[in-house]
N, C-alpha and C positions, 0 to 999 in steps of 0.2 A: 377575388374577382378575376375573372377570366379576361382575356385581351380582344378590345372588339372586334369580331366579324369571327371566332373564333366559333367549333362545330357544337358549343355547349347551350350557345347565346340563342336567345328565343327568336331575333331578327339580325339584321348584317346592315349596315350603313346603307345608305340609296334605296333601300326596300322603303314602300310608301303603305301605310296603314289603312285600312279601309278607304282611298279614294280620296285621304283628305292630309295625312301624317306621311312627311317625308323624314326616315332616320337620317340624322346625322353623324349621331358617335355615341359609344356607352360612355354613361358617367358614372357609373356606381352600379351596385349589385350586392346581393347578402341572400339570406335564409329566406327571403319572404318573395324574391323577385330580381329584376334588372331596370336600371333607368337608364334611358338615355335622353341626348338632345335631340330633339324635331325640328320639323320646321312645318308651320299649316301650309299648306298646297295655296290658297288663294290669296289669306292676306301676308304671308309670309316670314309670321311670326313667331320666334323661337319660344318653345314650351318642354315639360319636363315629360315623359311620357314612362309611365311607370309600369312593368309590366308583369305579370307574375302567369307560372303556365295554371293550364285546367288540370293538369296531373297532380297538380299540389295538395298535398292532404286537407291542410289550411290553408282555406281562401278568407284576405286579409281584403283586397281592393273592395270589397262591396260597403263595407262599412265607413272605409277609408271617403267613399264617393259617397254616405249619404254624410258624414259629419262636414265632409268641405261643400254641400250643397246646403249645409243649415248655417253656415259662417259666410254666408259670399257678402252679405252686407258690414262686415266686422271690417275694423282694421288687423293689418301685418298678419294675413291669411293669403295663403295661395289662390289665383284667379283660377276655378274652375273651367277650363273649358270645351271636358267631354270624355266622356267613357266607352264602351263598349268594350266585344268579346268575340274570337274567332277561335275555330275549331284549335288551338294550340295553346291559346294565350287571354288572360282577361286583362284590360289596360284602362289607363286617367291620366288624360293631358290635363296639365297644370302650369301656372308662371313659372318660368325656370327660377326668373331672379332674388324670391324669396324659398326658392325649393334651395336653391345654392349657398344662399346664404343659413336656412336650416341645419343640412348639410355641415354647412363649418362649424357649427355651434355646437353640433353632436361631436364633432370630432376632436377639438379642442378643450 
């Protein structure tokens, strides 16, 4: 994992997502992409924004975005709340606080 804001990283802190995703800090990153923490622009809610470049041989986000769109009525599922794709990068805002807690479960 590289150090945020550093010239590998797909965005840099303060950089705001289409209009609506304000970064706040990387939390992770590997083979398939970068996460960080957000913040939505209106109601000011932190989320996990996951992001992976369009250079990528394997694109993994699309699948990622229909299986967490077919769980949104499950229990201990990430809240969905938005995807999209900019000439760099394809991305999926998610609850942080089951992404983090994810997160520890793999790592432990």
């Amino acid at each position: 994992m590289t150090s945020a804001g550093s010239e590998t990283d797909l965005v840099s802190s303060g950089q705001i997502i289409k209009n609506r995703w304000r970064i706040i800090k990387k939390i992770g990153g590997g083979g398939f992409g970068e996460i960080y923490e957000a913040q939505e622009e209106n109601s000011r809610e932190r989320v996990a924004l996951k992001l992976e470049s369009t250079k990528q041989s394997k694109q993994v986000l699309k699948m990622e975005v229909a299986v967490l769109r077919k769980l949104q009525d499950k229990e201990h599922f990430c809240k969905f709340f938005g995807c999209g794709r900019t000439e760099k990068y394809n991305y999926i805002a998610m609850s942080i606080q089951v992404f983090i807690h994810f997160l520890v479960i793999r790592l432990f």
